[in-house]
C-alpha positions as CSV (number, residue, x, y, z in Angstrom):
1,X,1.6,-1.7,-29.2
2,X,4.9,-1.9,-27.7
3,X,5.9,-4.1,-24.5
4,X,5.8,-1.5,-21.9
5,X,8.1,-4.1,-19.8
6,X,10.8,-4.3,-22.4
7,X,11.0,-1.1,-23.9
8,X,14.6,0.2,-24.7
9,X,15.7,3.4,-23.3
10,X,15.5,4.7,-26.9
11,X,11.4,3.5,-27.1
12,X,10.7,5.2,-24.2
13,X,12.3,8.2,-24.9
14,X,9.7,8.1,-28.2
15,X,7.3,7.5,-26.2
16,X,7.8,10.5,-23.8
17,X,8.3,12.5,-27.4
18,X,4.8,12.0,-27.9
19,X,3.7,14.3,-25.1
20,X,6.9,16.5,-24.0
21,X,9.0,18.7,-26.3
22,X,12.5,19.3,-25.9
23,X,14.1,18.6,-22.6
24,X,16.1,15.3,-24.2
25,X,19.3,14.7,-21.3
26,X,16.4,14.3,-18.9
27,X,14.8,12.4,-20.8
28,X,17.6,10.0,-21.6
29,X,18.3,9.9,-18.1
30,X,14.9,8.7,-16.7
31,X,14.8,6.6,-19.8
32,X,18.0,4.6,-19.0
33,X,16.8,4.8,-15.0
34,X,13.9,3.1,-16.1
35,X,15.1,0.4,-18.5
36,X,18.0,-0.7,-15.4
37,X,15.0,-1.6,-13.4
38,X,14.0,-3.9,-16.0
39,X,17.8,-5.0,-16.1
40,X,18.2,-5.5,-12.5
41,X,15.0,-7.6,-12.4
42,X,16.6,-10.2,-14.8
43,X,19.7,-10.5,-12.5
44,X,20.4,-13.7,-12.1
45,X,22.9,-13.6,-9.2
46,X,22.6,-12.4,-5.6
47,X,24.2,-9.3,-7.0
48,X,20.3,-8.1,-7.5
49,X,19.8,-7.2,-4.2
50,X,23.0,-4.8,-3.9
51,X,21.9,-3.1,-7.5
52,X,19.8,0.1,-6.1
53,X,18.5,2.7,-8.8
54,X,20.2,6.0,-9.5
55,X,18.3,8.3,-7.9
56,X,17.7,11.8,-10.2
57,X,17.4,15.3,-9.5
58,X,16.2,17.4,-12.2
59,X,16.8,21.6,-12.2
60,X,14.9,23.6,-13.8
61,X,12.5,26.6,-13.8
62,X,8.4,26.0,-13.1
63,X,6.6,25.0,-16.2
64,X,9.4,23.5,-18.2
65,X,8.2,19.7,-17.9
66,X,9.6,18.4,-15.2
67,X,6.4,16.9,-13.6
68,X,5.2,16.1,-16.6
69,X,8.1,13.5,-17.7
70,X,7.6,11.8,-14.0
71,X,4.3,11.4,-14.5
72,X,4.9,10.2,-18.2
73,X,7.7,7.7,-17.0
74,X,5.0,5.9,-14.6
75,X,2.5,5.2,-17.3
76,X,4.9,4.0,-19.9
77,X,6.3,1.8,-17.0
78,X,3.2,0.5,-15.5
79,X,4.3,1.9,-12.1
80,X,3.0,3.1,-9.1
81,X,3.7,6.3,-9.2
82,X,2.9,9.2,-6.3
83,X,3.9,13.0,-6.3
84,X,4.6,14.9,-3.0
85,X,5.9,18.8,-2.5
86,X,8.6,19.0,0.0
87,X,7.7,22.6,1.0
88,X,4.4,20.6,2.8
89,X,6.4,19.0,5.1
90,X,8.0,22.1,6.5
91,X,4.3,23.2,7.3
92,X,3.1,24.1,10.9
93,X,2.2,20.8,12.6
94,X,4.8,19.1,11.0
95,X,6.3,15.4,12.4
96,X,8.7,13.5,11.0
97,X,6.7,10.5,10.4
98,X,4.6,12.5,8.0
99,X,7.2,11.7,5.5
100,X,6.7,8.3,5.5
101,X,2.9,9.4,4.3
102,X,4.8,9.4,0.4
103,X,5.3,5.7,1.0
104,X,1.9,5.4,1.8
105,X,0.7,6.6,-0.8
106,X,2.4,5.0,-3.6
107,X,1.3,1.2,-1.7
108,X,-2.1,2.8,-2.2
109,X,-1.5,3.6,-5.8
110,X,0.0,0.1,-6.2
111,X,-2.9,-2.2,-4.8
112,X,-5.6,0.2,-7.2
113,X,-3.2,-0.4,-9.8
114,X,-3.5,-4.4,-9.2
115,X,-6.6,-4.6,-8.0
116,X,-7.7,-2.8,-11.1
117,X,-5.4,-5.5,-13.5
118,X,-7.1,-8.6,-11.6
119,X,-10.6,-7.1,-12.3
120,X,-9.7,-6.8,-16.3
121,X,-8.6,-10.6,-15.7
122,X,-11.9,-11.9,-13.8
123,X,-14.4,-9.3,-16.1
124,X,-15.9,-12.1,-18.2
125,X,-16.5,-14.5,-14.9
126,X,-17.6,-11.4,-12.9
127,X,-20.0,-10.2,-16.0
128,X,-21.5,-13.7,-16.2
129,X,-22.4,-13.5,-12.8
130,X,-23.9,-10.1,-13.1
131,X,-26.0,-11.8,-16.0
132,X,-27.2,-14.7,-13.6
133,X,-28.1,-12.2,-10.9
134,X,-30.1,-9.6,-13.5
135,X,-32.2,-13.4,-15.2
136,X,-33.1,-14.7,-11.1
137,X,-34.7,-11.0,-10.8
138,X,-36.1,-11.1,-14.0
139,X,-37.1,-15.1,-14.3
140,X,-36.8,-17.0,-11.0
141,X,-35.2,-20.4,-11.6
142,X,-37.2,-23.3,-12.3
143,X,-35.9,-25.4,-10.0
144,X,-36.7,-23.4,-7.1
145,X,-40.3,-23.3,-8.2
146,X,-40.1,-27.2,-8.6
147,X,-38.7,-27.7,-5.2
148,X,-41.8,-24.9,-3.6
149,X,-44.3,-27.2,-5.2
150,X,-43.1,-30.9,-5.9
151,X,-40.4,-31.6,-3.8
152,X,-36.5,-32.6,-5.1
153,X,-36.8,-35.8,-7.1
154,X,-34.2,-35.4,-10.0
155,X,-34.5,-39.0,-10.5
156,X,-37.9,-39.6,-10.9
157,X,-38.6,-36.0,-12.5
158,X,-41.3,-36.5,-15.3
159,X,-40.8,-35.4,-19.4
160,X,-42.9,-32.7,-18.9
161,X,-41.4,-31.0,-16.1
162,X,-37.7,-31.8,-17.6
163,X,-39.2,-29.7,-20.9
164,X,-40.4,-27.1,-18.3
165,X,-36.8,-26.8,-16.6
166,X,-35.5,-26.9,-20.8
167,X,-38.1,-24.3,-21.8
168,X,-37.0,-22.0,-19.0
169,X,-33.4,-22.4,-19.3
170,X,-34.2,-21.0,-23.4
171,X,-36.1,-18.1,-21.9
172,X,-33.0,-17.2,-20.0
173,X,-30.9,-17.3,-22.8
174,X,-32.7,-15.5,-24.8
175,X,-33.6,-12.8,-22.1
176,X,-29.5,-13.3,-21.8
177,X,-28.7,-12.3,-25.3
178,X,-31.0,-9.2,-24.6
179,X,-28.9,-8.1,-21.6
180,X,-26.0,-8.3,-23.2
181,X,-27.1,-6.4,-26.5
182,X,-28.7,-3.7,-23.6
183,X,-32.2,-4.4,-25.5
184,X,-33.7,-4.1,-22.0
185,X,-31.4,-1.9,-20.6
186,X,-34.5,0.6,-19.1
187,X,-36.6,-2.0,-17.3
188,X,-36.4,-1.9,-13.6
189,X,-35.8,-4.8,-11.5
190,X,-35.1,-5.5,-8.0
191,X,-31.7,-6.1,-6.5
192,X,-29.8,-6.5,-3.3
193,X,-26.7,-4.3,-3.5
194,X,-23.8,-3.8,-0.4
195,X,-24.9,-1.0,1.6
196,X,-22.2,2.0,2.5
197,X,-22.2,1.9,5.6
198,X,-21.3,5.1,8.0
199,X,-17.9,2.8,9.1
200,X,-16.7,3.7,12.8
201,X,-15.9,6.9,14.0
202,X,-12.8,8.4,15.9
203,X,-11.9,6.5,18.8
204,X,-11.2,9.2,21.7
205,X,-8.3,9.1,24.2
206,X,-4.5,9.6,23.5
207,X,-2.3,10.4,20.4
208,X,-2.2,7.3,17.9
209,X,0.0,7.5,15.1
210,X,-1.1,7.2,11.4
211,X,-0.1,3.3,10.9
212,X,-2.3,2.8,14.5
213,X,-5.3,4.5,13.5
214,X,-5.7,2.7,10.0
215,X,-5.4,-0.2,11.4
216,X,-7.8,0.2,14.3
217,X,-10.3,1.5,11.6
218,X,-9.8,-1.7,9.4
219,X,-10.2,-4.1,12.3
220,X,-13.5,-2.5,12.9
221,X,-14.6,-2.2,9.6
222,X,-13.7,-5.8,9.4
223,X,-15.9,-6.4,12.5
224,X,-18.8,-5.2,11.1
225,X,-21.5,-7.3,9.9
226,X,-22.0,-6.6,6.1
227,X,-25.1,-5.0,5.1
228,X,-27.0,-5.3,2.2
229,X,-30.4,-3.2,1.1
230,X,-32.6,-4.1,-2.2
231,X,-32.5,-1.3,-4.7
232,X,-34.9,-0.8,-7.7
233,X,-32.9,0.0,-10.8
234,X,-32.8,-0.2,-14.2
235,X,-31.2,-3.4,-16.1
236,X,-28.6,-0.8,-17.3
237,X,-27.5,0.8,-13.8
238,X,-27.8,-3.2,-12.1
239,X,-24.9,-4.2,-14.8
240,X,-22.9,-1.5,-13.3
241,X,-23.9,-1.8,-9.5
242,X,-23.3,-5.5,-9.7
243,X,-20.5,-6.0,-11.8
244,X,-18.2,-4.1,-8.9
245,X,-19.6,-6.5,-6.2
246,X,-19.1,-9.6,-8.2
247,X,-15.3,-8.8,-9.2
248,X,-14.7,-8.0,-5.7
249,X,-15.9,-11.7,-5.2
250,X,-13.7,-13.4,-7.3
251,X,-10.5,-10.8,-6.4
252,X,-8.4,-12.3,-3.3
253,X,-7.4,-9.3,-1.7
254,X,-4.6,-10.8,0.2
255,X,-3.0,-11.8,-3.3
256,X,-3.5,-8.6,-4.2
257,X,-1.9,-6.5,-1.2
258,X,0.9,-9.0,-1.2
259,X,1.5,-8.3,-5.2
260,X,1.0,-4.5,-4.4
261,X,4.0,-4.9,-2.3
262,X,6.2,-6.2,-4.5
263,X,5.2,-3.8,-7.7
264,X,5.9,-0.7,-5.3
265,X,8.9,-1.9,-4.2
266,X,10.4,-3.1,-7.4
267,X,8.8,-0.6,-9.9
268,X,7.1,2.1,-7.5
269,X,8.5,5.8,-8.4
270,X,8.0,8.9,-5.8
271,X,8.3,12.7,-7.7
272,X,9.4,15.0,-4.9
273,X,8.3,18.4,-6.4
274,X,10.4,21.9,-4.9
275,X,13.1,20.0,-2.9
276,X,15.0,23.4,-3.5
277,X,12.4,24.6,-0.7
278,X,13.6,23.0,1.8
279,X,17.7,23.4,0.8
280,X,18.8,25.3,3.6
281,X,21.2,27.8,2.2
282,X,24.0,29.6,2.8
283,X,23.0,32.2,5.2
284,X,24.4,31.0,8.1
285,X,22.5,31.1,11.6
286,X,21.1,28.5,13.8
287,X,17.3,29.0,14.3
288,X,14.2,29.5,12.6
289,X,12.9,27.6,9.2
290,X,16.0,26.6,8.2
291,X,16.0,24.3,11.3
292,X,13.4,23.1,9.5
293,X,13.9,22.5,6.4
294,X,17.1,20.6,7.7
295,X,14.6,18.1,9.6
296,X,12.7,17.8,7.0
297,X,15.9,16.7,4.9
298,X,17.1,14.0,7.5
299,X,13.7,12.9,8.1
300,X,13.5,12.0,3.7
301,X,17.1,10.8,4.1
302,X,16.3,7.1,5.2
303,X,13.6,6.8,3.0
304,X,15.8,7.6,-0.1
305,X,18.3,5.7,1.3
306,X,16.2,2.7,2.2
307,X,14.2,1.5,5.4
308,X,11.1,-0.6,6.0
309,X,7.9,1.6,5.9
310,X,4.9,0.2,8.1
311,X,1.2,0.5,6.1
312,X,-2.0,-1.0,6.5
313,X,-1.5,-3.7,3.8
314,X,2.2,-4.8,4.8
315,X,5.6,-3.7,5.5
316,X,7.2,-1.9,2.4
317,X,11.1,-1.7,1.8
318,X,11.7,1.5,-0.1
319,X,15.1,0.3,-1.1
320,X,14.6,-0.3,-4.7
321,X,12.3,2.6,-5.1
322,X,13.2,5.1,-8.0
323,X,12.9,8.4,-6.5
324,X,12.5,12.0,-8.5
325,X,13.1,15.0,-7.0
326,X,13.0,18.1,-8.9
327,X,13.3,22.2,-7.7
328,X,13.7,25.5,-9.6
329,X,16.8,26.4,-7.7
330,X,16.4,29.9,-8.1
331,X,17.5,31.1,-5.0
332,X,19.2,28.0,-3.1
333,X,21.4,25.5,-4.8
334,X,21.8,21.9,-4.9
335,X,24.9,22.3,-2.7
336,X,22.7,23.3,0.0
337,X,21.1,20.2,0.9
338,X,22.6,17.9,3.4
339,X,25.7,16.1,2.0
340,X,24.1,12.9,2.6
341,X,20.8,13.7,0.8
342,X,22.6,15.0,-2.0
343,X,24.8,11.6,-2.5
344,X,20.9,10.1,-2.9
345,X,20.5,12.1,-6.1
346,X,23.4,10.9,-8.1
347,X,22.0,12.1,-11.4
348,X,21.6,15.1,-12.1
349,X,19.9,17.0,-15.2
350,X,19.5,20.5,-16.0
351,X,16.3,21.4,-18.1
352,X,16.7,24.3,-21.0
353,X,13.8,27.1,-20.4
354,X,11.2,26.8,-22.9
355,X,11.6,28.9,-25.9
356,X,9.5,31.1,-28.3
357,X,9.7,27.7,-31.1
358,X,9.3,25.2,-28.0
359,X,6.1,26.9,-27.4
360,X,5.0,26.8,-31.2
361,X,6.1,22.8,-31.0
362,X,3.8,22.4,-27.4
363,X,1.0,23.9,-29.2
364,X,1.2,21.9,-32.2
365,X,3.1,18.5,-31.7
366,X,2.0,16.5,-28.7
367,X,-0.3,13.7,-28.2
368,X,-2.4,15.8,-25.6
369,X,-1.6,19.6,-27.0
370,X,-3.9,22.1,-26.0
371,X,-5.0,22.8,-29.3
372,X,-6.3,19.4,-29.6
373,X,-8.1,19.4,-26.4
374,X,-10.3,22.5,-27.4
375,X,-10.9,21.0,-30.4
376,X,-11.9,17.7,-28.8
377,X,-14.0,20.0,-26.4
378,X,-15.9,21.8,-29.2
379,X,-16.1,18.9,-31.3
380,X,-18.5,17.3,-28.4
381,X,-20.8,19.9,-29.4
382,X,-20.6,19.1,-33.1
383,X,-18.5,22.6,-34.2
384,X,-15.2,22.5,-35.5
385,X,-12.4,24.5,-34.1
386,X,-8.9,24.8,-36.4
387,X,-6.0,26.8,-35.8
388,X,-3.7,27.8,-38.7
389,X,-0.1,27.8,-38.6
390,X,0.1,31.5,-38.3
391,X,-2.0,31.2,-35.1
392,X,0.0,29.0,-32.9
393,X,3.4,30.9,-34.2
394,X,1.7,34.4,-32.4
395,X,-0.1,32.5,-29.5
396,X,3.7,31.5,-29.2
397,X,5.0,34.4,-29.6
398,X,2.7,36.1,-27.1
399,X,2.7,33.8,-24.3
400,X,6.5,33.9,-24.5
401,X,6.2,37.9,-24.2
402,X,4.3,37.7,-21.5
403,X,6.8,35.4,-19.5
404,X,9.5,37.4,-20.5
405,X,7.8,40.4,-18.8
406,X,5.6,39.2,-16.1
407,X,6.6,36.0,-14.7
408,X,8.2,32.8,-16.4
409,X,5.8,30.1,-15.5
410,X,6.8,28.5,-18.6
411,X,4.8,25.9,-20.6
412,X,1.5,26.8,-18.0
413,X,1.3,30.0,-19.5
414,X,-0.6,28.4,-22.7
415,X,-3.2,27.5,-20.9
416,X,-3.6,31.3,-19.7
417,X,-3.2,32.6,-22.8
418,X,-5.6,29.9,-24.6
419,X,-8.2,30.0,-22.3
420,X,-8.5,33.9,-22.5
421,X,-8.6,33.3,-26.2
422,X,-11.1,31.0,-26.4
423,X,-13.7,31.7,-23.5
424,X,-16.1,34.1,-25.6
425,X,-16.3,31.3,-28.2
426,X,-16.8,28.5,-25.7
427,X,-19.1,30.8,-24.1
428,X,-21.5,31.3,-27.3
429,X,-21.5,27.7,-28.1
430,X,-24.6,26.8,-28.6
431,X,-26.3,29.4,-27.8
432,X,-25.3,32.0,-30.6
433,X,-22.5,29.0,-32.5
434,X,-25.3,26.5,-34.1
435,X,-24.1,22.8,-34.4
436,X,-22.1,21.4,-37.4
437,X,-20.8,25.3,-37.4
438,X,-16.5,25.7,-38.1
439,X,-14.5,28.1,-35.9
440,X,-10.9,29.0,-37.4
441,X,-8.1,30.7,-35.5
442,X,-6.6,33.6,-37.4
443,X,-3.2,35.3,-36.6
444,X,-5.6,38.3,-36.6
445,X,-8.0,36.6,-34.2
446,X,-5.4,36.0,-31.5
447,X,-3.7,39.6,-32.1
448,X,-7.3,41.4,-31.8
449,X,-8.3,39.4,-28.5
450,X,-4.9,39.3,-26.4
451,X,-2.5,42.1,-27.9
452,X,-4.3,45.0,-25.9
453,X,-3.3,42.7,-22.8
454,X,0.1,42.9,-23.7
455,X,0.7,46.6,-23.4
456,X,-1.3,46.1,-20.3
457,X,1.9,46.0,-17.8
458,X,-0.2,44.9,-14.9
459,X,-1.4,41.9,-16.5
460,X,-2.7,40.6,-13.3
461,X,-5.3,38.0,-14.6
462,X,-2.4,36.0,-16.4
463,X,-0.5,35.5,-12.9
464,X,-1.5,32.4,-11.5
């Protein structure tokens, strides 16, 4: 397994071939974006401050991959990583300091993603625990019972009781080797789990902004005595119950929002999805949505450029944050954004609209291919699903068809097109498809279920 932390921008281009066809300049682009992160973090000099990430903007049409290598680029990274649509900020009720709700966000992702590393690191402490909690249910400790009935005298404490305290202790680990093998994984016991409580409602009165209102809640959350309630479950269910309570123990939360912090703002990465909807354009005029949109631009503008973001676990500098926007463009242009917004997104990438033979490569290629989920899908049921090569090339050729002459919605037309010519079969499985049973797509298969559909100009159920 490769070191996500120093991959090379040619690695993580591999990496995003795995799942995304085609599209290689923006590839390249977020690969080299990506790998001067890891550059600028092994600056020595106070020349690692002033280094601030190129910024990209990627153009193309809906369904080409643009999310998709975003998304991608945050796994292979490690990253925080939150996606926002622009068009929602021009929404009816809108405020400016909604946009700082991105930022939010992706501190949110951040302290899950930590939290979630420092459980992985405490997991053997925290399952040990689990396993002293489940053998006290099971097989009360024989000290206690010594103390009920004798009284504490460790010194004095005879050679039979000391065999009784040595007996016991075997009976645990025995009893522990069956919890951990899941032997006894359907006998109930009794324990005391946290209770979930109702938490404090909305405080009437005036207006209180977002930052005010999380905090308030927290404080009182925090003021509330813990409750706990004793729950009979099975040995199985307890492992799970408990192991969440007993990592939480051994977590310190502090570390972990302070750590959050720093991952967001060093490695955190915000997608801004249809920027192109709020690009004004050229038609002149002073009033109405454009006014807008236009807020909406200077309103992201100081984000993107860098400003400290209040949230309830700290202050966040966005400075260092990569930011992604992409937009189909087909009716404003990049020009039409602000100037200043526009000098944000240095980078820019076009992306090629997907073609009959990209389609035939989506189908077939990736990692997470559709074909391979259906067949994943079926395969839970114990029936085989194959397509041959002739299949794919006419489920190609048919979904790009249909784009040509409908609507391009571009890669997201395979699902359509799939799951119209799949849903009898997964429909008659099991019912009328026994187990163990194999399914093979024909070029004659997909012709006899979705051709008819082509001549069909309305084609209305393939619109999404």
């Amino acid at each position: 397994m490769l070191d996500n932390n120093y991959l090379t921008p040619r690695q993580i281009v591999s990496e995003l071939d795995k799942y995304i066809i085609g599209q290689h300049d923006a590839k390249k682009n977020v690969a080299i974006a990506l790998r001067n992160r890891w550059r600028r973090m092994h600056v020595k000099s106070e020349m690692q401050k002033e280094i601030v990430p190129n910024n990209i903007l990627l153009i193309g049409a809906t369904g080409v991959g643009k999310t998709e290598i975003a998304r991608r680029l945050a796994k292979i990274a490690d990253a925080p990583f939150t996606k926002v649509e622009a068009s929602k900020f021009t929404e009816v009720g809108y405020v400016g300091r909604d946009v700082e709700s991105m930022v939010r966000d992706l501190v949110e992702q951040s302290v899950n993603l930590v939290r979630q590393s420092k459980k992985e690191s405490v997991k053997e402490k925290a399952e040990q625990a689990v396993e002293d909690v489940i053998l006290d249910a099971l097989i009360p400790p024989v000290r206690a019972a010594q103390k009920a009935q004798t009284g504490f005298q460790s010194e004095n404490m005879d050679a039979d009781k000391m065999s009784d305290a040595e007996l016991n202790e075997k009976t645990r680990e025995r009893f522990r080797e069956k919890i951990r093998s899941g032997e006894i994984d359907e006998r109930k016991i009794e324990v005391s789990v946290s209770a979930s409580g109702g938490g404090a409602g909305m405080v009437g009165g005036g207006m209180m902004d977002e930052v005010s209102m999380m905090n308030l809640q927290d404080m009182l959350s925090n003021m509330m005595p813990k409750k706990s309630k004793k729950r009979k479950v099975s040995i199985g269910e307890a492992k799970k119950l408990l192991l969440e309570e007993e990592s939480a123990k051994l977590i310190d939360m502090d570390e972990v929002k302070d750590e959050a912090i720093r991952k967001a703002e060093d490695t955190g990465i915000i997608f801004i999805d249809e920027i192109d909807k709020i690009a004004v354009g050229n038609k002149g005029g002073g009033g109405g949505p454009d006014v807008s949109r236009q807020g909406v631009q200077r309103d992201l503008l100081p984000i993107v450029e860098g400003s400290a973001v209040s949230t309830k676990h700290g202050v966040i500098n966005t400075d260092h944050i990569l930011f992604v926007a992409a937009g189909a463009f087909h009716v404003a242009k990049p020009s039409d954004l602000i100037p200043e917004l526009q000098g944000r997104f240095p980078i820019r990438v076009e992306l090629n609209s997907l073609t009959e033979d990209d389609f035939y490569q989506i189908l077939k290629e990736p990692k997470n291919a559709l074909t391979k989920q259906y067949e994943a899908l079926l395969g839970s049921e114990e029936v085989m699903l194959s397509f041959n090569d002739e299949s794919l090339k006419e489920l190609a050729r048919l979904a790009f068809q249909i784009n040509e002459e409908v609507e391009n919605i571009g890669a997201r037309r395979l699902h359509t097109v799939m799951s119209h010519l799949l849903n009898e079969i997964l429909f008659d499985i099991p019912d009328n498809i026994p187990q163990n049973a194999k399914v093979v797509i024909t070029k004659e298969l997909v012709r006899e279920r979705l051709s008819g559909l082509i001549q069909n100009k309305d084609l209305s159920e393939f619109i999404l």
